[in-house]
Each structure stands twice: as C-alpha cells, then as structure tokens.
KOLGUBA-236082 format. One record per residue (C-alpha): residue number from 1; residue in one letter; y, x, z negated. Coordinates in steps of 0.2 Angstrom, whole numbers, padded with zeros to 4 digits. Layout:
<nodes>
+-----+---------+-------+-------+-------+
| num | residuo |     y |     x |     z |
+-----+---------+-------+-------+-------+
| NUM |       a |     Y |     X |     Z |
...
+-----+---------+-------+-------+-------+
</nodes>
This chain:
<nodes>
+-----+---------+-------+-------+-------+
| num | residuo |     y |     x |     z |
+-----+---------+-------+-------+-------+
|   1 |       x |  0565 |  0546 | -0513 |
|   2 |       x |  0558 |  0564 | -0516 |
|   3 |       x |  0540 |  0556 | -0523 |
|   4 |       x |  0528 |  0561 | -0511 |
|   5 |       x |  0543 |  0572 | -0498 |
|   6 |       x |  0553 |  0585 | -0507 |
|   7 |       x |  0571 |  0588 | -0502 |
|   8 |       x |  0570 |  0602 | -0490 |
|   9 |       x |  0560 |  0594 | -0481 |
|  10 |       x |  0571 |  0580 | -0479 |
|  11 |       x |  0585 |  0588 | -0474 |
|  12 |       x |  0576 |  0597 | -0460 |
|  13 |       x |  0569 |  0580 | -0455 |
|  14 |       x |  0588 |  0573 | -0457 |
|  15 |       x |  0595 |  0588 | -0448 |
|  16 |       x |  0583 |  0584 | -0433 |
|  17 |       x |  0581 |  0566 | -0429 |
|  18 |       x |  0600 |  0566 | -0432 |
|  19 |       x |  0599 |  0581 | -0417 |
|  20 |       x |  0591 |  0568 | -0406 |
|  21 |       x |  0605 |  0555 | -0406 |
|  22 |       x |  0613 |  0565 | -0390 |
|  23 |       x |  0614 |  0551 | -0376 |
|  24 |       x |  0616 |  0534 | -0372 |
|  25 |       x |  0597 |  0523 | -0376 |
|  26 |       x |  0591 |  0509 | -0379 |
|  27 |       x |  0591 |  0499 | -0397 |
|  28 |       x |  0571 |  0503 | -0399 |
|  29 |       x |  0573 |  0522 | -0393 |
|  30 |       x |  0585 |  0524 | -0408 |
|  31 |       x |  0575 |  0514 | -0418 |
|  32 |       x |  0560 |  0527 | -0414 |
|  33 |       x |  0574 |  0541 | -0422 |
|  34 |       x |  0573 |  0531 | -0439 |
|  35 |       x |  0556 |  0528 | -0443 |
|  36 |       x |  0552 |  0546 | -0446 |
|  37 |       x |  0563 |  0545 | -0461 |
|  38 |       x |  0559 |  0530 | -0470 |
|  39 |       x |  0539 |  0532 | -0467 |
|  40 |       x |  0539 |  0549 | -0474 |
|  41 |       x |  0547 |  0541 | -0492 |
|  42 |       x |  0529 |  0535 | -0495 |
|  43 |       x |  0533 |  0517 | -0500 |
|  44 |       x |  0525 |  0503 | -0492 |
|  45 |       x |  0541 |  0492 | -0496 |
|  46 |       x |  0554 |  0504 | -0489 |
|  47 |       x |  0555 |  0504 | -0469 |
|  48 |       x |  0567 |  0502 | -0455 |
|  49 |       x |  0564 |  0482 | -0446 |
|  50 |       x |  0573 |  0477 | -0430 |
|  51 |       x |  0589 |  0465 | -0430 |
|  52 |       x |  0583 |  0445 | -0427 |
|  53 |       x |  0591 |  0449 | -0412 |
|  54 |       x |  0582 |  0457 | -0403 |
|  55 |       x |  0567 |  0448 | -0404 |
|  56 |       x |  0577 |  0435 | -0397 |
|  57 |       x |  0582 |  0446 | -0382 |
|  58 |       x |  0561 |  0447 | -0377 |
|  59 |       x |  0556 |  0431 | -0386 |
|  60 |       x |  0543 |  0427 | -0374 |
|  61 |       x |  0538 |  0447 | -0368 |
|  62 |       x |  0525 |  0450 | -0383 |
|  63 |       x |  0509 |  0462 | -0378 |
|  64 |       x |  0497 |  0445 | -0378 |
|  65 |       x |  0481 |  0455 | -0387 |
|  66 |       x |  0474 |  0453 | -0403 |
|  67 |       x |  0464 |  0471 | -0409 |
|  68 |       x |  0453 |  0479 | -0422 |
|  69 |       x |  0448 |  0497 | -0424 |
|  70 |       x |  0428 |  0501 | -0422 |
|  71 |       x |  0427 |  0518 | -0426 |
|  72 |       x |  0438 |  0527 | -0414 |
|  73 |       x |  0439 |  0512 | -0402 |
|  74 |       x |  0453 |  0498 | -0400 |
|  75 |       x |  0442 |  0481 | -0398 |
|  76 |       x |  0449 |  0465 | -0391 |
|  77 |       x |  0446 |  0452 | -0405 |
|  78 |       x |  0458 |  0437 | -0395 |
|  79 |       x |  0474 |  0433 | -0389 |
|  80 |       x |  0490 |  0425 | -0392 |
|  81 |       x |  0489 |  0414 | -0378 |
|  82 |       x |  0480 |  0399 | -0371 |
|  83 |       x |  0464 |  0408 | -0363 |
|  84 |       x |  0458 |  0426 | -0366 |
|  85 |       x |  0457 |  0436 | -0348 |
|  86 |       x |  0450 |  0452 | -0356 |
|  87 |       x |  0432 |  0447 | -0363 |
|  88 |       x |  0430 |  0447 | -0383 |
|  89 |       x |  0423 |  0464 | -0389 |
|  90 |       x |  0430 |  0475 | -0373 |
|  91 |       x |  0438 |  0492 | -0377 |
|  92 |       x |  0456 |  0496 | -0372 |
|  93 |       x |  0459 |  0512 | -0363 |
|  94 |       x |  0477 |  0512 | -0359 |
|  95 |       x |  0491 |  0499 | -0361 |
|  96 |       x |  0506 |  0500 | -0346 |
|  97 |       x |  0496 |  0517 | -0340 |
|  98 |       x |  0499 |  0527 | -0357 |
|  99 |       x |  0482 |  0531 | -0367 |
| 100 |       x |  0479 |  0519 | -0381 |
| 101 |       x |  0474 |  0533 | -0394 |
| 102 |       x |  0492 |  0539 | -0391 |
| 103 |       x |  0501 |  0525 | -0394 |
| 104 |       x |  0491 |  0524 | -0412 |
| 105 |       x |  0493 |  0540 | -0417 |
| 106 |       x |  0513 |  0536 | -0414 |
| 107 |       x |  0512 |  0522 | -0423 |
| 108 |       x |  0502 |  0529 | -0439 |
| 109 |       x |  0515 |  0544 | -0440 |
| 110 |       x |  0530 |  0532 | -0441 |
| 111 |       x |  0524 |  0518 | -0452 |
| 112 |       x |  0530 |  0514 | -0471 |
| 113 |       x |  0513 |  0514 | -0483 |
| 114 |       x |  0513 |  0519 | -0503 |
| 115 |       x |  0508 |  0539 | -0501 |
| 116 |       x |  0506 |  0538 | -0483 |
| 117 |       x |  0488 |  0528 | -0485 |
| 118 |       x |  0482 |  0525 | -0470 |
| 119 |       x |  0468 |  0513 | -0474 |
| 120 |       x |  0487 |  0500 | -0476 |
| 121 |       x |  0492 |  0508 | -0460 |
| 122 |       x |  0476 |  0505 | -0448 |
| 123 |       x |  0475 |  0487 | -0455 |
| 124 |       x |  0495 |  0483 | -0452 |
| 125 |       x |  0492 |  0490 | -0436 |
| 126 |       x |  0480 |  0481 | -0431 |
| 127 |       x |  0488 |  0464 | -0439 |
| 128 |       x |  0504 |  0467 | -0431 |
| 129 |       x |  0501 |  0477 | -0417 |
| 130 |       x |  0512 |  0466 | -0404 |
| 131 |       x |  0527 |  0467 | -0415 |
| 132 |       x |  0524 |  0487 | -0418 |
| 133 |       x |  0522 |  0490 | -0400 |
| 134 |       x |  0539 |  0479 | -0394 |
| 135 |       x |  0550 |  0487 | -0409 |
| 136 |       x |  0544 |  0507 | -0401 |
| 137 |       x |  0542 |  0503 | -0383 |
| 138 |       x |  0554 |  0487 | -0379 |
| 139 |       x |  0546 |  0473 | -0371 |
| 140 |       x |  0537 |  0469 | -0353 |
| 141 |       x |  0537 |  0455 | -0344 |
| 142 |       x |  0520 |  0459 | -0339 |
| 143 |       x |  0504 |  0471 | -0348 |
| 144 |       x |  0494 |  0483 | -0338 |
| 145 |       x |  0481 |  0484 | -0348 |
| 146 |       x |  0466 |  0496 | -0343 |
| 147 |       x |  0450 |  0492 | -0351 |
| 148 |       x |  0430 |  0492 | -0352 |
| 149 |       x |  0419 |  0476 | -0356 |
| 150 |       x |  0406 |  0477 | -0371 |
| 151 |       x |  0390 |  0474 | -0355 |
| 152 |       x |  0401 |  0489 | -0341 |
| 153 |       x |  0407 |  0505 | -0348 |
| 154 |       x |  0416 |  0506 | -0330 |
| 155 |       x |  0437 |  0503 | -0334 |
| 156 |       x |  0444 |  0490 | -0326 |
| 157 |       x |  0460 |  0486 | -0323 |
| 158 |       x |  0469 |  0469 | -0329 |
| 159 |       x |  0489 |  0463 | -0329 |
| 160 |       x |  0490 |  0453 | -0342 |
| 161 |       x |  0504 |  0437 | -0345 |
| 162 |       x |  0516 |  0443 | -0360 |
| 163 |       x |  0515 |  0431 | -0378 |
| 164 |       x |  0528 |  0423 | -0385 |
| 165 |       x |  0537 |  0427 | -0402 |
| 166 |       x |  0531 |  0410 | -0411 |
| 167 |       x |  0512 |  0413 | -0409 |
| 168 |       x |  0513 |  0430 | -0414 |
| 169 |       x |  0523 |  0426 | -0430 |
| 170 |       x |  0512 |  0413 | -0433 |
| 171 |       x |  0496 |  0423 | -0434 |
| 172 |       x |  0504 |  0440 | -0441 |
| 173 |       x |  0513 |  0431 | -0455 |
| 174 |       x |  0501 |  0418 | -0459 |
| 175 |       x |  0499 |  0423 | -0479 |
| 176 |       x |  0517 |  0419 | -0478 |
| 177 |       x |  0512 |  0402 | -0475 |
| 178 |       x |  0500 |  0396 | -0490 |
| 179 |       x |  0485 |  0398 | -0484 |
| 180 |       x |  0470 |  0387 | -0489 |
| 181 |       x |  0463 |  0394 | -0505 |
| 182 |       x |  0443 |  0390 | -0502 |
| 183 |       x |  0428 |  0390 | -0514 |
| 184 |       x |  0412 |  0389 | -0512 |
| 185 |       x |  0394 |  0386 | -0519 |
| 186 |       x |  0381 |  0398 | -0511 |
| 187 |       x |  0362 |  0388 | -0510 |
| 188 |       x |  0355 |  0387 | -0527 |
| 189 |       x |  0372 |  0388 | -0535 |
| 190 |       x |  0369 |  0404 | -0545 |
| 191 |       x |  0383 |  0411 | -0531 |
| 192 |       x |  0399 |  0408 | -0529 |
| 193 |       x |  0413 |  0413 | -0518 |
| 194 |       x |  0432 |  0414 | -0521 |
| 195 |       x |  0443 |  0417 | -0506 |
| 196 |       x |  0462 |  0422 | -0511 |
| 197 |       x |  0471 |  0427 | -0495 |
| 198 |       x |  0484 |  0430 | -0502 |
| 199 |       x |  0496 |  0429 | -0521 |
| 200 |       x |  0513 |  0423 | -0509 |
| 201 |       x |  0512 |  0406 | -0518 |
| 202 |       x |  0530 |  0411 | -0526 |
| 203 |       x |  0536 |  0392 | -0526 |
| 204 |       x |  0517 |  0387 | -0527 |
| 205 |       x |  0513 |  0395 | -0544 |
| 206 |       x |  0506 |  0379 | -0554 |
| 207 |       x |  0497 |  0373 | -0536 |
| 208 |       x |  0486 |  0391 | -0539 |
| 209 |       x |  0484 |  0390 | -0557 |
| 210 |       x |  0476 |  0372 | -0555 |
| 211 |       x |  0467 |  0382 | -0542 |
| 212 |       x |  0460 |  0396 | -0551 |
| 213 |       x |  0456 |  0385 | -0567 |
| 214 |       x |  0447 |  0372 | -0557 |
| 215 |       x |  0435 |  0387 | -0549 |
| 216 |       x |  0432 |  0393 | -0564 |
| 217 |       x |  0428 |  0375 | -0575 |
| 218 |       x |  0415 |  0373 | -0559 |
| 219 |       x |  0406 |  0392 | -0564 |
| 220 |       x |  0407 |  0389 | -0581 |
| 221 |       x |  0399 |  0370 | -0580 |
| 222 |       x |  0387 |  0375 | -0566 |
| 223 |       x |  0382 |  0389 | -0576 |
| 224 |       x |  0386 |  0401 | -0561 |
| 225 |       x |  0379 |  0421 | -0564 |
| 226 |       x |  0386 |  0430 | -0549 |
| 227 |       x |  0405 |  0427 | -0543 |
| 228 |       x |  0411 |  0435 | -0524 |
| 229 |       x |  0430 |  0436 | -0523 |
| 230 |       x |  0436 |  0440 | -0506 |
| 231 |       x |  0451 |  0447 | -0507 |
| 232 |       x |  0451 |  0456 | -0492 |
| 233 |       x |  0468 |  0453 | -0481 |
| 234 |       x |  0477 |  0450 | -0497 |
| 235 |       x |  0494 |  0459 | -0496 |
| 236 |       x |  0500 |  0455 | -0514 |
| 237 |       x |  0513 |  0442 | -0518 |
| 238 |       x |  0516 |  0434 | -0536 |
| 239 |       x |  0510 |  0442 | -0552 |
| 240 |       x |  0512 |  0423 | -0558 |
| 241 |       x |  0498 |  0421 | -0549 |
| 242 |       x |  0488 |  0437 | -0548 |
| 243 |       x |  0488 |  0437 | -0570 |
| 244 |       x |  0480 |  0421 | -0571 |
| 245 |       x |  0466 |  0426 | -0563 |
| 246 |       x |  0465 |  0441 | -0570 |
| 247 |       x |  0462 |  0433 | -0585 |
| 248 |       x |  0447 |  0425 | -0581 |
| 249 |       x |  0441 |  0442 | -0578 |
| 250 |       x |  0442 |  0453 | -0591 |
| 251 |       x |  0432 |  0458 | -0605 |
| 252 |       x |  0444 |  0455 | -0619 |
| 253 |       x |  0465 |  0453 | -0621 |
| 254 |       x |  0469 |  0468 | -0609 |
| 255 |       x |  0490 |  0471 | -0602 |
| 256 |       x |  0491 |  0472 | -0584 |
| 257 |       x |  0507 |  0480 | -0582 |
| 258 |       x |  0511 |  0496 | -0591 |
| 259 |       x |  0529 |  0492 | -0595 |
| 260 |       x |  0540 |  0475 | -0598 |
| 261 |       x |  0544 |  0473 | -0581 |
| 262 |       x |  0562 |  0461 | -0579 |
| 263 |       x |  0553 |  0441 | -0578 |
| 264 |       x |  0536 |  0449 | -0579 |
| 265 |       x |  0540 |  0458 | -0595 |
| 266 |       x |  0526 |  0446 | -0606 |
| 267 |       x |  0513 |  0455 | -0594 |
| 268 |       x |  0516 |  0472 | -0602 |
| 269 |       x |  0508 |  0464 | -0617 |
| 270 |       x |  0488 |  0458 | -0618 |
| 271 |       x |  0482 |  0444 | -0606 |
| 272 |       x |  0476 |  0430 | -0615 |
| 273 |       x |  0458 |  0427 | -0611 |
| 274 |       x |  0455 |  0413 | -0602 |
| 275 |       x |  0446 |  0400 | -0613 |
| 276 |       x |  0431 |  0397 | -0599 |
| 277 |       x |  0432 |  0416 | -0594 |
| 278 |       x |  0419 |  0426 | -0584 |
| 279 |       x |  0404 |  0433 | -0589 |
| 280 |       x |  0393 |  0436 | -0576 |
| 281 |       x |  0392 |  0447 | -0560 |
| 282 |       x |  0407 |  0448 | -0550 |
| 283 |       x |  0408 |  0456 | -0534 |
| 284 |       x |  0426 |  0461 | -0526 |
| 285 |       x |  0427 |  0464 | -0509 |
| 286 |       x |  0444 |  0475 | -0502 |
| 287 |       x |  0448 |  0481 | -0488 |
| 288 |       x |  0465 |  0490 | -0480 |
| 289 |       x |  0476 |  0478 | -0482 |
| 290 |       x |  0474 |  0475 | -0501 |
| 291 |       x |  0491 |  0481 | -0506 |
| 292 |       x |  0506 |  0478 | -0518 |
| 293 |       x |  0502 |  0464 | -0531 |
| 294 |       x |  0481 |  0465 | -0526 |
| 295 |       x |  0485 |  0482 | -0528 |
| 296 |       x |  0488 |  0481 | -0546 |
| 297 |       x |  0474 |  0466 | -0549 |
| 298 |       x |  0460 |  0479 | -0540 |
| 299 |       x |  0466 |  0494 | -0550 |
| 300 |       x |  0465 |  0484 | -0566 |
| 301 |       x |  0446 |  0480 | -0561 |
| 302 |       x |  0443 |  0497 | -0556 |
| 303 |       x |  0449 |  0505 | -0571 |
| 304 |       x |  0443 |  0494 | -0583 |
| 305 |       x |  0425 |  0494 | -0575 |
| 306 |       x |  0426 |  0475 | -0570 |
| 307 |       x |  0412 |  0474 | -0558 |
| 308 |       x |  0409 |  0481 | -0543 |
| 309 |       x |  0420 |  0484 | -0526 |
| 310 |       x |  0410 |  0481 | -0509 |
| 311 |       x |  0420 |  0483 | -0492 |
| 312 |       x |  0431 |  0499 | -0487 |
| 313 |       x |  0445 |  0509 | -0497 |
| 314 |       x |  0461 |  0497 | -0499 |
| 315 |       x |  0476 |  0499 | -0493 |
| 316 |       x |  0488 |  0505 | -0511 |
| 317 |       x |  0487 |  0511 | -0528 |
| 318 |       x |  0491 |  0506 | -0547 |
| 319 |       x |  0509 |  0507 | -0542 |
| 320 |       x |  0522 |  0504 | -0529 |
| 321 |       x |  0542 |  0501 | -0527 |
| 322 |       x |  0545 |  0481 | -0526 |
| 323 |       x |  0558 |  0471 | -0532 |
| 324 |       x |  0576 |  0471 | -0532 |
| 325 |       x |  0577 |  0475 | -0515 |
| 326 |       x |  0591 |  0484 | -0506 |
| 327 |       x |  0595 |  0478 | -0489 |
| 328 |       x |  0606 |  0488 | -0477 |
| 329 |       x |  0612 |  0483 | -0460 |
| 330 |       x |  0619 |  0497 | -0448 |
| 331 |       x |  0635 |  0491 | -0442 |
| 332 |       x |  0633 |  0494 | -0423 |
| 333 |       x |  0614 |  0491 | -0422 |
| 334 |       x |  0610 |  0478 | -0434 |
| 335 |       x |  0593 |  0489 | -0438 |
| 336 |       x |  0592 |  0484 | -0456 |
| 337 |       x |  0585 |  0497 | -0472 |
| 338 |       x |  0575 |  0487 | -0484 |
| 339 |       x |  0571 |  0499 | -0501 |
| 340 |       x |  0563 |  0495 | -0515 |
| 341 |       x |  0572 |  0499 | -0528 |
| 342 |       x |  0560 |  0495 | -0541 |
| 343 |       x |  0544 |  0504 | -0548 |
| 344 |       x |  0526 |  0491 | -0554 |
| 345 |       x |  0513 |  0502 | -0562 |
| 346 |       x |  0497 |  0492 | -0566 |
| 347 |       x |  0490 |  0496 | -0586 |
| 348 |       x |  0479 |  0511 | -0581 |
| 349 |       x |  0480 |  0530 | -0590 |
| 350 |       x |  0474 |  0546 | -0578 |
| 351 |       x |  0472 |  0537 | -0561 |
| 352 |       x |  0479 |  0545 | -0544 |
| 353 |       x |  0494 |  0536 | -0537 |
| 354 |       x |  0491 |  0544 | -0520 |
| 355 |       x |  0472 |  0536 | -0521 |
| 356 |       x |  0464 |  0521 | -0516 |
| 357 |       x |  0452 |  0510 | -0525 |
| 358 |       x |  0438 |  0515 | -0518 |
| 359 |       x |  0421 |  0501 | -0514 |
| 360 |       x |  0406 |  0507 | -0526 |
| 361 |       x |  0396 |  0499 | -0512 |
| 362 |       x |  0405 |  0507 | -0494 |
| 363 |       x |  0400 |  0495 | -0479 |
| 364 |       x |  0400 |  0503 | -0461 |
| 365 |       x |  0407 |  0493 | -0448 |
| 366 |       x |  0399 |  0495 | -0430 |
| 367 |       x |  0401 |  0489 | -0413 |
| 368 |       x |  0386 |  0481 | -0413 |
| 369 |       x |  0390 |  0471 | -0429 |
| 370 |       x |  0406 |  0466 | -0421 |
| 371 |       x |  0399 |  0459 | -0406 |
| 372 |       x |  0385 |  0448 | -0417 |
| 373 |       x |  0400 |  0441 | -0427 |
| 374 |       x |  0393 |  0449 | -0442 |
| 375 |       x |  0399 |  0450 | -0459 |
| 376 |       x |  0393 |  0463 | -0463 |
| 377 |       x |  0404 |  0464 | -0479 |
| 378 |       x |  0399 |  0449 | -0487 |
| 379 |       x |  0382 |  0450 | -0481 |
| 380 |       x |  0381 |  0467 | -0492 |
| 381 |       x |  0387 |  0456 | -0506 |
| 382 |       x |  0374 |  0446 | -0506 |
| 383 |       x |  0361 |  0458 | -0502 |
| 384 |       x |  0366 |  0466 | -0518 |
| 385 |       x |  0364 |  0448 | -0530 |
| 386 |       x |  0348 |  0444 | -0520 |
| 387 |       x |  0342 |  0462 | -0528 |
| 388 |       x |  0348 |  0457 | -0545 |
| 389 |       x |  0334 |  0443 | -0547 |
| 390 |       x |  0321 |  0453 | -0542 |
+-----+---------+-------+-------+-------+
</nodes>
C-alpha cells in the first residue's frame, strides 16, 4: 500500500476525505470521496467500481460520445448511438455547461494506474469516458454538449440523446469479448502484420496458441524478413498466451517472470525457443493502453533489445499487483474495493517500476492526421522497413 504513497500521507489523505463525509449525497458524490484513496496506491488493479445497481438505475442515461485526446483537445471519434449529431473530428468545449479540460483533469487525479502513469490514464479515459463520467457526475437524461466543427472554430451548442448501458459496454469491454486475432501479408510478402488486441483468451488458450504457431509457420515458410506486431489497445490478460509468443521472439531460452509465480511458476524458468522462431525484423507498436500482462511481454522485448518500439509510451511497467484478488463490498453502498493482492515482475535487472517502455521511434499524433484517418503509427513502421531495403 505504501509503494508509491508513504503513511503520512495516507493518513492526512484518510483524515480528510473522511472530514467530507458531513451531509446527506448522492451514491456517486460519495463514491467522488473514495477514489482519492485508492488512485493514490499506484496500482492499476486496485480501484474503487460502482455497485451493478446503479448502472441499473440510469441504464439508458450514458453521455452518447465517443473521444480521443489531440494534444490538448477532446476530439469526437463517434457515438454510441444510431447517428452522430456532432460531426467526426469536432472539439468539445464544455459538457452540461462545466469546461471539458476540468472534468479531465478530475478524472486523471482520481483514477487507479501502476505509479500513477498517465499514458494508462489518458487512454482508459478516453476508452471509458461514459462510464467515468456517470460514476462522478450521475447520469442525464439529456447532454449539453458545447462544441466547435473541424471546418468553424465558432462553438456551437448541441443537446444530445443519452446512450444506453449495453452499447457502451459493448465497445468499452470489447477485449473481454475475443476479439478477432488478424494477420496479414504486406505486398511482396517480405512484411507481415500481427494484430493481438488483447491476451484475455483465459478459456481460449489452445485457440491462441494454434493462432500464434500458424502465423508464424506462414513467416518461416514465406521467408518473411520484417514482422509488425500491433499490440497497441492490448490491456494484458493471460500469460498462457502472452509466453507463447514470447517464445517465437527471443534470441535464445530466456525466463519471462522473475520468480515462480503460483500456476505460472514454470515461466520463472527459461522459455523454450519456439522450433520456427523469429529472426528477422520486428517492429512493436504500443501505445497507453499496453498494460498488465503486455506489460510484462513489452518490458521483456525492451530489456532484452528485441527490436524496436514505434507508437507512444505504454501504459505500465515490468511489474504490477494482479491475481488473487480481494473484493470488498461496503454494506450500505454496495461500492465494491477490488485489490490486488499479488505482485508480477517480468525477468528484467535495473529497470524503473515507475517508467514506461518508451517507443525508439516516438510518433506525433496531430489533428490533421486524425481528420485524414491516418495511421500514422503504422505508416511510421513501414516507413522504417521500406528504409531497410535501401
């Protein structure tokens, strides 16, 4: 508990928000009295959620937007609904007359993430931001949403029809759902592209192995020299999935965690390499929502020099508290305390918990790009094989 906030600081922390509790409020006003205290343990897997019943109470009241930062801007990327009435690519300024710069700034100050990173806190807020905002700020039956277009920097003004629950959860949680794994060949087949959304294929293991081996009997018989894995988006999920892979990339029989670890205890001893492993060029690309699991599989790559990172800081480290978790309900709220009560450290010597693993090739995301539907991520992956050959 006292990793990344000592005890003192606790206690005044304690001693306050338990100050605030001094009148009748509302089930997400007191919620807003917890979160100070389980985002300031620095663990991604510890956090404060809201009981299933009240998303029953505003089911159908969701804020209907779908979002992405640009910079210092809040960009409409869709909707939740049938039709978009906000065009794609405006700027929000306000949502239900409050500034949107301060509802995010409330947000990033109160939300779980391993040693406060907040590359993991931008990308869960832009992911979930419908289900953050109802959990602070209770739910509307209609949005005010204030806003300028990407061709009028004029505001305009729009009341916008709330989304319901189910088609939130239905994109927000979609890597809970076994999303498709893809792979593709790039033109001449000296390229190809892996996309893992996601390691959550816990009751799906020998579906991803099959997966991964039958990628990888493709590149070895099609002679393949350059590899892209997108893992960008991927939360973490199942080292039963993550260490297979793993073992197509590395140079030699490496550990990939740096103790036995309960049902993963084998992985504390060298990976078998993969009989039709890797040797070409492989290009990773991250972003902020690399976390848990991936966060171990990136770390691993990164400190073992296993090619090269393209994309933007991700969102963990080499470690962070899973497993075994403890789950507490409060009696009269029902606001349940998930901890994790268990410690994963990737095999690495001399790497910062508190640090990212950092792209060796940054990529600047602008407004321009957005609008263009670029990917500007992947295109700087390719841009960097294309210079290989030359």
């Amino acid at each position: 508990m006292y990793e990344y906030t000592d005890n003192a600081s606790f206690d005044t922390l304690f001693d306050y928000q338990y100050s605030l509790i001094n009148r009748p409020m509302k089930l997400y006003e007191f919620y807003k009295i917890l979160t100070p205290i389980s985002a300031k343990v620095g663990c991604g897997h510890t956090a404060v959620w809201m009981p299933f019943s009240y998303w029953q109470i505003g089911a159908d009241n969701l804020f209907p937007l779908r979002i992405k930062f640009i910079n210092d801007d809040i960009v409409v990327t869709g909707t939740y609904n049938d039709s978009l009435h906000i065009p794609y690519g405006s700027r929000i300024h306000r949502i239900n007359d409050r500034f949107i710069g301060e509802i995010i700034n409330e947000i990033r100050t109160n939300y779980s993430a391993d040693a406060f990173n907040v590359n993991f806190i931008n990308a869960q807020i832009e992911r979930r931001f419908p289900l953050i905002y109802s959990r602070r700020f209770g739910f509307y039956e209609n949005y005010k949403v204030s806003y300028s277009t990407p061709i009028m920097s004029a505001a305009r003004t729009a009341m916008l029809s709330p989304a319901d629950n189910q088609s939130v959860r239905k994109v927000v949680f979609e890597n809970f759902d076994h999303p498709e794994l893809e792979f593709d060949l790039i033109e001449d087949k000296s390229t190809a592209v892996m996309t893992i959304k996601t390691f959550s294929y816990y009751d799906r293991v020998e579906y991803f192995k099959d997966y991964v081996d039958s990628c990888f009997n493709i590149i070895h018989e099609s002679k393949i020299k350059n590899l892209i894995l997108d893992l960008r988006g991927n939360d973490g999920g199942d080292p039963f999935c993550s260490v297979p892979l793993f073992s197509y990339l590395e140079p030699k029989p490496l550990p990939y965690y740096a103790e036995p670890y309960g049902k993963y205890s084998e992985f504390a001893d060298p990976i078998p390499l993969a009989e039709k492993h890797f040797t070409g060029n492989l290009y990773t690309l991250i972003d902020g929502r690399c976390f848990s699991t991936n966060g171990h599989f990136c770390s691993l790559l990164d400190y073992h020099n296993i090619g090269k990172f393209v994309g933007t800081p991700s969102g963990s480290s080499y470690k962070c508290n899973a497993g075994k978790n403890a789950h507490f309900t409060l009696i009269n709220t029902g606001i349940m305390l998930y901890i994790g009560r268990s410690t994963f450290a990737a095999a690495v010597e001399g790497m910062d918990k508190t640090k990212p693993v950092e792209p060796d090739y940054p990529v600047e995301f602008t407004y321009d790009d957005f609008l263009k539907r670029k990917d500007v991520v992947m295109d700087k992956a390719l841009d960097l094989i294309e210079k290989t050959k030359d």
